[in-house]
N, C-alpha and C positions, 0 to 999 in steps of 0.2 A: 293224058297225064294221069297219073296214078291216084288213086285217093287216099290214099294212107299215106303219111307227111311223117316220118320219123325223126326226131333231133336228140341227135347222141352226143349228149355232153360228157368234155374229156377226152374228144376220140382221137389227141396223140398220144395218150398215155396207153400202155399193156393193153388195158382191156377194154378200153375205150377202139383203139387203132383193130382191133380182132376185131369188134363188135361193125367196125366202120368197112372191114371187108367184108366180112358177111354180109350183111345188108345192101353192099353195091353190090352182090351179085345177083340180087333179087331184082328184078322188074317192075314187080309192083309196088316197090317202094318207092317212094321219093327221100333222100337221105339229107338231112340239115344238120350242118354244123358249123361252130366258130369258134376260133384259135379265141386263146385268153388276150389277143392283143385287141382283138374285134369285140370279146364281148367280155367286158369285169361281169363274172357271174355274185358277187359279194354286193355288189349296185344294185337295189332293186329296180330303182326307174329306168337301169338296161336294158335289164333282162323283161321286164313290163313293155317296152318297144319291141325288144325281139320280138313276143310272144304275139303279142297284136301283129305284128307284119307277118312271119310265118306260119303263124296257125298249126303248127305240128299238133296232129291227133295221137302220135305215142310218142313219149318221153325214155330214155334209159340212162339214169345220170348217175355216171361212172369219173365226174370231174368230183377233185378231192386237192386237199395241198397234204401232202404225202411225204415219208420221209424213213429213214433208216432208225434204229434202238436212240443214238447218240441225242438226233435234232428231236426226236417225239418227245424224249426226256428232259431237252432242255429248255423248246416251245412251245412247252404246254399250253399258255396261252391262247399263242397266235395257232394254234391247231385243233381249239377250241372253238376259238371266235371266227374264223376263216372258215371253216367246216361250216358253222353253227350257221352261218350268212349263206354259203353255198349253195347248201338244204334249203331251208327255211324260202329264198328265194325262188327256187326253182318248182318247190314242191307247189308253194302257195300259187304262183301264177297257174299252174300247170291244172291245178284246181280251179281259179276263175277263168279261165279261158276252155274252159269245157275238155283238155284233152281226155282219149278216152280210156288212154291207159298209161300206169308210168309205174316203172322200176327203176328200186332206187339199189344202188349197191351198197351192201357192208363192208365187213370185214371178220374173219374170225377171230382176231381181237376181240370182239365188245363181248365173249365169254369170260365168265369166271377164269382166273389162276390157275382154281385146285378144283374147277370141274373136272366127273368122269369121264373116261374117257373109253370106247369117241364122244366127241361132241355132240349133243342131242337138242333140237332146237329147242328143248324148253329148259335148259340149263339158263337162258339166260337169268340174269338178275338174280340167281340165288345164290351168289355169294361173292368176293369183291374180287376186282380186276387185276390187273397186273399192273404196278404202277407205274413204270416208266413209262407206258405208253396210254396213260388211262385219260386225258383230254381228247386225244385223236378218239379210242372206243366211246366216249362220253357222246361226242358230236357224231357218231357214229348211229348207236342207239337209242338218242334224240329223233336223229333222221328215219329211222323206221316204223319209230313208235308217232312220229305224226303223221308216217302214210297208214297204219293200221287206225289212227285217230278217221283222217279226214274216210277212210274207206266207211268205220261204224258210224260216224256223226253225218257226213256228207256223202255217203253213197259213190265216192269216189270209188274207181277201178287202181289201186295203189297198192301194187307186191314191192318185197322187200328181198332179196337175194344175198346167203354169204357165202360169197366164194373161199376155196381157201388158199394155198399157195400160187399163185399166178406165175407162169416164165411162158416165154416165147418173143417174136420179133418187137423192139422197141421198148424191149427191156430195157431197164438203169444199170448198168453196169460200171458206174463210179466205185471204186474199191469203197469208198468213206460214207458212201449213202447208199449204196444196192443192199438186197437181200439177197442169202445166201447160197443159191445157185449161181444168178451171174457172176457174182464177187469169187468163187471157185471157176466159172469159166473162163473168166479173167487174168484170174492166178494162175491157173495151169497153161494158158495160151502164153503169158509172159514169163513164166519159166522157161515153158518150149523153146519160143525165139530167143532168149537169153542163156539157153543151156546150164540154166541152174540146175547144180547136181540133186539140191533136196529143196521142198515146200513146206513152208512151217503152216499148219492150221491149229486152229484155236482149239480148246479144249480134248477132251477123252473121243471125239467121234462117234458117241453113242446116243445122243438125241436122234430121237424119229422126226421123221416131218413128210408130208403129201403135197404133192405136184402136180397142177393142173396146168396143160399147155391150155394156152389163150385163147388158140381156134375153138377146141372144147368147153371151154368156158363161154365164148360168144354162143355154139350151138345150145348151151345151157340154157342162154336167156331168152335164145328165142323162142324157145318150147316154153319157156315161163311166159312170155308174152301171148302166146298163141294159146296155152290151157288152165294156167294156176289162176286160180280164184279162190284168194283167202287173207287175211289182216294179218297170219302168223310167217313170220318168217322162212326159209327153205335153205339148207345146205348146200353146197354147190362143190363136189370134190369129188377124187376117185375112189376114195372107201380104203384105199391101201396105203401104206406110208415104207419110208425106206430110212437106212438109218444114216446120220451125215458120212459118216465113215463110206459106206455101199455107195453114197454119193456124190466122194470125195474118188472115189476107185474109177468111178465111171464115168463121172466127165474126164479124168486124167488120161482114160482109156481116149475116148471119142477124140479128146486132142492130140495126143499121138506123144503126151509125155512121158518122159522114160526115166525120168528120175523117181526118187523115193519121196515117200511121202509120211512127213513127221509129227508127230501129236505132241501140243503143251498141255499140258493138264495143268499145270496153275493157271491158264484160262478159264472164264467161266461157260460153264456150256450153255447155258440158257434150261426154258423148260423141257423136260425131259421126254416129253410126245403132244404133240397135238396134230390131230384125225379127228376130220368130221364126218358125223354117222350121214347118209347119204341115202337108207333107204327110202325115202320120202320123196326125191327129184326122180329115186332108182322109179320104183312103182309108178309114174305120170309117164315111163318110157324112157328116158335120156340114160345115157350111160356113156359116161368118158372113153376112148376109142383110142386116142394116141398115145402106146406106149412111151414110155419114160426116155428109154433110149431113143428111140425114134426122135422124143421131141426135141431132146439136147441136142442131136445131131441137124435138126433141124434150127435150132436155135445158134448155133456156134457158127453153120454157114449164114446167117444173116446177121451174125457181129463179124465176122472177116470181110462181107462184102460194104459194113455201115460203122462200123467202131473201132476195129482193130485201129492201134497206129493212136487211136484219139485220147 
């Protein structure tokens, strides 16, 4: 039996579900998990049972209550306080039960607004958030700042990882709650079948944004599990960004639609770039691998064989 006991919490979600194939293709792991109906991770005395009964010696907790611009804006709250319990439970057990190593996930959220850009890990906290979404980054940068705590106070082994734009298999692709790759792979697949002549998208197309498929992202953390030894946080992205326009061309392309595609500029576009600077995960070896197109193309046949139609 193996001796290394991994427990991937979160792992039907994006990067939780990567993180979950990875790991079973390894041998020497033993991989634990449980669906949110087996285990309220916001319960301590649960999650206190789990941890006693399985013993995982590495943690990667990638479970979070998650949500699109709209719900982050409007539950602040509950995505405060559900995070806030999430962490908090997971971390602290993870700590008395001696595991021996645990990664927590961010988000590139918990940066400044009007940080420079790219993003640089010590951008954090020097200047405010973005507000619609600033309870979710709150509970965010809560959670890392008390694995960088229990690392200096209790000698805990506790990295902090942020990824930045996440797509691949078991995406969200709810037009009302996805982020903005599958919600355009979505769009362009039901105009296809619908044979709508033209697609209306929001704003000028000129916002930047970076794409990291999922499997890459999994191979990310496991090289953090295996080398990074440090309380400061680590980027996690491909260093290049594309503009939504270029990425409105080219999942249209990859789905095979043929109609025109139309800009409202009296929508809002949102922030105008965000790219995380990357040399930091760059220099420990890892380097994202799967082209953009590749990976859409990769991602669109696994929503025709699990979404389409839904």
């Amino acid at each position: 039996m193996p001796e290394k006991t991994i427990y991937i919490a979160g792992h039907r979600g994006l990067a939780g579900s990567a993180l979950l194939r990875h790991y079973s293709r390894l041998s020497d792991w033993r991989v634990v998990t449980r669906t949110h109906a087996q285990l309220e991770l916001r319960d301590i005395s649960a999650v206190r049972t789990f941890f006693e009964q399985e013993r995982p010696t590495h943690v990667i907790l990638a479970a979070a209550r998650v949500g699109g611009i709209k719900a982050n804006a409007t539950f602040q709250v509950e995505f405060l306080i559900d995070n806030l319990r999430i962490q908090n439970n997971v971390i602290e057990l993870a700590a008395i039960c001696g595991v021996s190593k645990l990664l927590f996930l961010g988000s590139s959220c918990v940066y400044p607004k009007h940080a420079p850009q790219p993003l640089r890990e010590d951008a954090l906290l020097t200047s405010a958030l973005e507000p619609s979404n600033e309870g979710y980054a709150l509970a965010k940068i809560t959670g890392l700042k008390l694995c960088a705590y229990y690392r200096r106070q209790y000698g805990r082994n506790f990295i902090s990882a942020m990824p930045t734009n996440l797509y691949g298999p078991n995406d969200n692709f709810d037009l009302e709650r996805s982020h903005v790759l599958p919600a355009l792979l979505r769009r362009f697949h039901e105009a296809k079948v619908a044979q709508a002549p033209t697609v209306q998208l929001w704003g000028t197309g000129s916002p930047r944004r970076e794409f990291l498929h999922a499997d890459d992202f999994a191979e990310a953390c496991a090289k953090l599990m295996d080398v990074y030894e440090s309380d400061q946080l680590i980027n996690v992205g491909v260093g290049e960004d594309v503009t939504i326009r270029e990425l409105a061309e080219l999942i249209g392309g990859i789905v095979g639609y043929t109609g025109k595609i139309a800009w409202d500029p009296s929508m809002p576009d949102g922030t105008p770039r965000k790219l995380l600077d990357v040399s930091r995960i760059n220099a420990l070896g890892w380097k994202a691998r799967i082209a953009l197109a590749d990976g859409i193309r990769n991602t669109y046949e696994w929503f025709l064989a699990n979404r389409a139609g839904q």
